[in-house]
C-alpha positions in Angstrom: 6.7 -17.5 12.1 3.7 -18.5 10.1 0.6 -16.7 9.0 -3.1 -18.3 10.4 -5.9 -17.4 8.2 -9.4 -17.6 9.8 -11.4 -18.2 6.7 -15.0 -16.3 7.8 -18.6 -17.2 6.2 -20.5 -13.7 5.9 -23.9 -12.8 6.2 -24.3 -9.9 4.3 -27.5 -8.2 5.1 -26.0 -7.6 8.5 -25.2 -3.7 9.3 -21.6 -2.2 10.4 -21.4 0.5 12.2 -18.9 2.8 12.8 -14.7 2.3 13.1 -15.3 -1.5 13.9 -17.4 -2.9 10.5 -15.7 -5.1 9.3 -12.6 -6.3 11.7 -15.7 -7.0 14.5 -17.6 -8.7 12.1 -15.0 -11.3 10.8 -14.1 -12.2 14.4 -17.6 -12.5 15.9 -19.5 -14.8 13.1 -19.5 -17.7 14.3 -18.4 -20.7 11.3 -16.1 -23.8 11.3 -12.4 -22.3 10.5 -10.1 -23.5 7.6 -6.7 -23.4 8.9 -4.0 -22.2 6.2 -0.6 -22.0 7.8 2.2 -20.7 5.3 5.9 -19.9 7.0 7.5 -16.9 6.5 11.0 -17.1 5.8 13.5 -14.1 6.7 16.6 -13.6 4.0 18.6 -11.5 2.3 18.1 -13.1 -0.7 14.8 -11.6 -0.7 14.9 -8.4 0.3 18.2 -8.1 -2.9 15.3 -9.4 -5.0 12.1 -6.9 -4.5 13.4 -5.3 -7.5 13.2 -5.9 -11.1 16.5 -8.2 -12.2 15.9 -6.3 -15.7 18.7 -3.1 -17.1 17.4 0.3 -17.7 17.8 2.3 -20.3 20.1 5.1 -20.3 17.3 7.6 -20.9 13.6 7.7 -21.7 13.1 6.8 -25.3 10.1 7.4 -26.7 11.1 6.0 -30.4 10.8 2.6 -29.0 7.9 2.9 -26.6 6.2 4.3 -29.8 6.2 1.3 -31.4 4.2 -0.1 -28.7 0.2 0.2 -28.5 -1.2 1.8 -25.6 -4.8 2.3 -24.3 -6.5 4.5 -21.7 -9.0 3.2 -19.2 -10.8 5.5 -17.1 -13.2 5.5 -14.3 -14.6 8.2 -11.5 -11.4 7.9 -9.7 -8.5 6.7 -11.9 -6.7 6.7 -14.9 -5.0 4.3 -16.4 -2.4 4.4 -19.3 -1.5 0.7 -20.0 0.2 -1.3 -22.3 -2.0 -4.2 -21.8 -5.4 -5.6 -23.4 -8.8 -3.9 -23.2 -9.6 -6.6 -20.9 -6.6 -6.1 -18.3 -7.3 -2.3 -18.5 -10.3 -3.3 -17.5 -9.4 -5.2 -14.7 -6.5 -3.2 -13.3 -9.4 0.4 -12.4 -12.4 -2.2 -10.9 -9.2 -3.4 -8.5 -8.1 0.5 -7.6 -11.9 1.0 -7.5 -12.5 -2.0 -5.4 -9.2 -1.1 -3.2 -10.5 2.4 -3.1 -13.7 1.4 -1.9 -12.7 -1.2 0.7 -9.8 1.7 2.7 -13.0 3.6 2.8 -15.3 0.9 4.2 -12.5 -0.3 6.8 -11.6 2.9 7.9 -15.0 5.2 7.4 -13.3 8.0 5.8 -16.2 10.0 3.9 -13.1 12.1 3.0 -12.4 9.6 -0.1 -15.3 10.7 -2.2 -13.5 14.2 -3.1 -10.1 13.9 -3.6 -8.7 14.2 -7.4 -8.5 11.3 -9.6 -5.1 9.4 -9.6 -3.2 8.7 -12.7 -1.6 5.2 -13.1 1.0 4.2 -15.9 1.0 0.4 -15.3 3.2 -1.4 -17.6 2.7 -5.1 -18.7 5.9 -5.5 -21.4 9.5 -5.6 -19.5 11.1 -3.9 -22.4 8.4 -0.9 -22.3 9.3 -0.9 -18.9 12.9 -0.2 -19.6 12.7 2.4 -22.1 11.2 4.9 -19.5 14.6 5.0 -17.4 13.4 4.6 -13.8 16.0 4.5 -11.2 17.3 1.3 -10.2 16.3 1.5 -6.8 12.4 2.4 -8.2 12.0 -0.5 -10.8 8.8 -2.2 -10.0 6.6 0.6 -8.4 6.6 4.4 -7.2 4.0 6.8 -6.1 4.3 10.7 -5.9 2.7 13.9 -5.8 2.6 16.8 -8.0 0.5 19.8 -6.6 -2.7 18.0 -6.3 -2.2 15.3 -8.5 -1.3 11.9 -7.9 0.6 9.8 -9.9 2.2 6.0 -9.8 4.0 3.8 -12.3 3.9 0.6 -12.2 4.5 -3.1 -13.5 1.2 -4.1 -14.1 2.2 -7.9 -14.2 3.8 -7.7 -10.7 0.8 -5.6 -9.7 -2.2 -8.0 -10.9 0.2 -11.1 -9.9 0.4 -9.5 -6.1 -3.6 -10.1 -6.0 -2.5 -13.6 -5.9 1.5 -14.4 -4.7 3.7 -11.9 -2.9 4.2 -8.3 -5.1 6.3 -6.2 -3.4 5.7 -3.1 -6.2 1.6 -3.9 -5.5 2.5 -3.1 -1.9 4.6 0.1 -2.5 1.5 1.2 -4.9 -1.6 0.2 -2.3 0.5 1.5 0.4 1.0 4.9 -0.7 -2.8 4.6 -1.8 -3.6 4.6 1.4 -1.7 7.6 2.2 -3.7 9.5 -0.5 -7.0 8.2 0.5 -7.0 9.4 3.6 -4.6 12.6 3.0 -8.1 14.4 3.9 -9.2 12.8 6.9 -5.0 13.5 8.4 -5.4 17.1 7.3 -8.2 18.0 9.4 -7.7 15.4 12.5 -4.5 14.7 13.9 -3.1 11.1 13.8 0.0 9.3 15.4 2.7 8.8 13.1 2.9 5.1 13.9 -0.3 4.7 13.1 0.0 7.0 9.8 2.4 4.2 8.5 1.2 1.1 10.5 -2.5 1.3 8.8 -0.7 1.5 5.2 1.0 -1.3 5.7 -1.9 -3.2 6.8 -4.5 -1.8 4.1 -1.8 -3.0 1.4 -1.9 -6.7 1.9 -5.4 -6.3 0.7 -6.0 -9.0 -1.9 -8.9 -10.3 -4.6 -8.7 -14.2 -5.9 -11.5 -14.8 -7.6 -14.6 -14.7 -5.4 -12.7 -14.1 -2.0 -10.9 -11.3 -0.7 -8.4 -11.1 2.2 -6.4 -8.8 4.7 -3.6 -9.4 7.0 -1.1 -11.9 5.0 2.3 -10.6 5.5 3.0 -11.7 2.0 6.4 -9.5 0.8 5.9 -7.0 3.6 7.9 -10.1 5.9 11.2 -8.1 4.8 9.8 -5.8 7.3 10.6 -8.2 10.1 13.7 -8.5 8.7 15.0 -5.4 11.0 13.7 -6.2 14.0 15.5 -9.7 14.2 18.3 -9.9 16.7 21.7 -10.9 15.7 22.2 -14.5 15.3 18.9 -14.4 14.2 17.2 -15.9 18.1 14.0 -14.0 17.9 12.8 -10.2 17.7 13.6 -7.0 19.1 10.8 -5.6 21.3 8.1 -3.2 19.7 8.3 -1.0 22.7 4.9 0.7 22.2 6.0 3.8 24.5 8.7 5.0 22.3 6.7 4.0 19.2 3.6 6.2 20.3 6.0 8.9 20.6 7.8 8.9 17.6 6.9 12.4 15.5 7.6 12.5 11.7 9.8 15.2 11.8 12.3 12.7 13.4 12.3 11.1 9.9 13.7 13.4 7.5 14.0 12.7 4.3 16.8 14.4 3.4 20.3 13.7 4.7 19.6 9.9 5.5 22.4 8.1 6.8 22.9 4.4 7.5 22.2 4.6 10.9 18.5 6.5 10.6 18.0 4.5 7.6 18.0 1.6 10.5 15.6 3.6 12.4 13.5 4.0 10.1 13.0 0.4 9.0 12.8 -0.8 12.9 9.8 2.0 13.2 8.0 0.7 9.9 8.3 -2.8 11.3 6.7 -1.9 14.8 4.1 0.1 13.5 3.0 -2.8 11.2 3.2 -5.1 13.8 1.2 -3.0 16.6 -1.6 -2.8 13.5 -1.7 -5.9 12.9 -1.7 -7.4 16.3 -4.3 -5.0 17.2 -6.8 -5.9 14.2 -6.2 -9.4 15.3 -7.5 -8.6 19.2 -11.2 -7.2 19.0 -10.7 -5.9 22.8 -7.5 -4.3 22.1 -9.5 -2.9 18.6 -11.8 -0.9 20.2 -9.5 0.7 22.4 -7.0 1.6 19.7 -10.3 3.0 18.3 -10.9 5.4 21.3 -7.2 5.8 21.9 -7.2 7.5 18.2 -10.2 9.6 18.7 -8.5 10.7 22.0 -5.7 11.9 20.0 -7.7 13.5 17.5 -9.5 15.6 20.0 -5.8 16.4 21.3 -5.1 14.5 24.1 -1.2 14.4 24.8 0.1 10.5 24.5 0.5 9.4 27.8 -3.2 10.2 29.4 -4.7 9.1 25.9 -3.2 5.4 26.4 -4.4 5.1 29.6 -7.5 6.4 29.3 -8.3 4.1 26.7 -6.2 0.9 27.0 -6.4 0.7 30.9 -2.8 -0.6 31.3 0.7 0.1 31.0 2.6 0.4 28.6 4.6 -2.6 29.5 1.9 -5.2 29.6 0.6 -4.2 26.0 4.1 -4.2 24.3 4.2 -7.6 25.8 1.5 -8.4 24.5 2.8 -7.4 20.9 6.0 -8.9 21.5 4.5 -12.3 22.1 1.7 -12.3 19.3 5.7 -11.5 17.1 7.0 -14.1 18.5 4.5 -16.7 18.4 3.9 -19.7 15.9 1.0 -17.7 14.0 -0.1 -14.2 13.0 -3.8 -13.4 11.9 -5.4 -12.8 8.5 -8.7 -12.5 7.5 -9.9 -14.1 4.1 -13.9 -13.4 3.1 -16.0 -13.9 0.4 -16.1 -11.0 -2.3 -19.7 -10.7 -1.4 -19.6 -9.9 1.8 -18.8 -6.2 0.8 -21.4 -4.8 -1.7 -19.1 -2.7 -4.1 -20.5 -0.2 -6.0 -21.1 -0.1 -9.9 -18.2 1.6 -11.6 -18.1 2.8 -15.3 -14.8 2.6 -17.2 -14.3 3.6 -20.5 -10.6 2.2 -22.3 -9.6 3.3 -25.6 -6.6 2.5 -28.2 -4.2 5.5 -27.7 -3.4 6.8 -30.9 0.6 7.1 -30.8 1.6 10.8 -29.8 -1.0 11.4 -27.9 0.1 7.9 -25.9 3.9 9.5 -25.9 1.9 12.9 -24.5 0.8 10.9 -21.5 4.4 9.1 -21.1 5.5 11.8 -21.0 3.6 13.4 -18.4 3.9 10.5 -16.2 8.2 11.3 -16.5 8.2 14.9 -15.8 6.1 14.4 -13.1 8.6 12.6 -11.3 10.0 14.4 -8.3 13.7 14.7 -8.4 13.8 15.4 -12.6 14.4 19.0 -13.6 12.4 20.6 -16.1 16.1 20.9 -18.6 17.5 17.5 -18.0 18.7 16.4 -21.1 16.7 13.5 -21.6 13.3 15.6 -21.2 14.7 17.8 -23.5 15.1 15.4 -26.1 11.9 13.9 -25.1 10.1 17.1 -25.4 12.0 17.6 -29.3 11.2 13.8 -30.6 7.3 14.6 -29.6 7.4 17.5 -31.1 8.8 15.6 -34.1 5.9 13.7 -34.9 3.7 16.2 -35.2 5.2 16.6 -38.9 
């Protein structure tokens, strides 16, 4: 498979209106294309890779990530606790900001403007990365909730480096984002779980290299495909968009996973990211997701909805979808930066001074779901802060 990027020129006094802004716009001005074709390659050895080749510490040690000098950076909408440079700090709240503001320009979610801010511990050493005992299986990126606050740790290198190469932690991070952003806008209007998922996916392979800006590269997510293929590896199993539209979450528990859901689970991430993505690549087929959604919304069951507002079966559009899978190219988007106007954002960073720095580590730890409030290493925690207050 390979990935065809239709390089757009933008002019940006032009209006957007509605669901459509910006996917209509980058198909319908007109320009001379730059064709950059990159081929995705389907292993194992990547998907063992995605996570950080470095140990973990046995437990969370704050005597050694005291010795390291942290700094606060924080905007509107973020926080950031970082062991990088003023000037990274910087950098890493305008890209949430500019991420922020870009879900809520694609999607038109007036929702965005009053959620809580999110709190971000994005580490840039390894060995500071280490000392705060993440699982295995979470080294490189997590996201999770804690009553109404939000909260993701992170390797800032693999984060920033994803604006430019494939970061599977920057995808984890954006995609959950997503989730957040629009937590509102899913409260009040209901939205099909395919979509829920498929729209994260998309939003997360949202990148910023210097003055251009892109959507749509597959990028790390191609471990996604990696579930779909057929055995022997002689193309893809089909989408099937009438089982997909049907899916509900509660047929993805959490809890009591086995190797057979967890299958099911990956196949159904996979088909909603494709159905997204071939959908933002098809203007036509664009708009009528567009009505199809707000059919759902006002409560339409599944079956009338699709007809009403894709005027075919569902066999011809998951045939559709199969072949745009299975054909040489997908479609990205890449745009100049000033296409979007972004809006002014003040940030404030300061040095950390150390306990209070260990106070915020700290915070970020407990908050993680799965840790009880007497686990040892907390407890310990908890007795070495208290320790330098003396």
């Amino acid at each position: 498979m390979r990935v065809l990027y239709v390089f757009q020129s933008f002019v940006s006094s032009l209006l957007f209106s509605f669901y459509n802004s910006i996917r209509v716009f980058l198909i319908q001005v007109s320009c001379r294309p730059v064709f950059l074709m990159l081929r995705c390659l389907f292993t194992a050895l990547f998907v063992l890779s995605i996570t950080s080749p470095s140990a973990t510490s046995d437990e969370l040690d704050l005597k050694k990530l005291e010795k390291i000098k942290w700094r606060i950076a924080e905007s509107q909408n973020f926080t950031v606790i970082t062991d990088a440079s003023e000037k990274e700090a910087l950098g890493y709240i305008q890209e949430l900001e500019n991420f922020r503001y870009f879900v809520h320009f694609y999607l038109q979610q007036n929702e965005v403007e009053r959620l809580p801010r999110a709190n971000f511990l994005l580490v840039k050493r390894d060995k500071a990365f280490k000392y705060l005992s993440l699982d295995q299986e979470s080294v490189g990126g997590m996201f999770f909730l804690r009553g109404d606050k939000v909260f993701s740790i992170a390797r800032s290198g693999d984060f920033r480096k994803g604006a430019m190469v494939p970061s599977y932690e920057r995808n984890i991070v954006l995609h959950e984002l997503v989730h957040y952003l629009t937590s509102e806008s899913r409260r009040k209007h209901k939205q099909p779980y395919w979509y829920y998922e498929g729209i994260a996916d998309y939003l997360s392979t949202f990148k910023e290299d210097g003055k251009k800006m892109s959507i749509g590269e597959i990028g790390a997510l191609k471990y996604r495909f990696y579930s779909l293929e057929k055995r022997g590896g002689d193309g893809y199993e089909s989408v099937d968009l009438e089982s997909l539209f049907k899916v509900e979450r509660n047929e993805h528990p959490v809890e009591n996973r086995n190797k057979e859901l967890d299958k099911e689970v990956s196949k159904f991430y996979a088909r909603s990211f494709v159905a997204v993505h071939y959908f933002a690549s098809n203007p036509e087929r664009d708009k009528q997701l567009t009505q199809y959604l707000r059919l759902i919304a006002m409560g339409e069951e599944v079956d009338k909805a699709f007809s009403m507002a894709f005027n075919t079966s569902y066999e011809v559009l998951t045939k559709e979808v199969d072949t745009y899978l299975s054909g040489n190219y997908l479609y990205g988007y890449s745009f100049p930066k000033s296409a979007i106007q972004f809006p002014q954002v003040s940030i404030e960073t300061d040095p950390l001074e150390k306990r209070l720095a260990m106070e915020w580590i700290l915070y970020f730890v407990e908050s993680r779901p799965g840790l009880e409030s007497d686990d040892p290493q907390l407890v310990r925690a908890r007795a070495y802060l208290e320790s330098m207050k003396e």
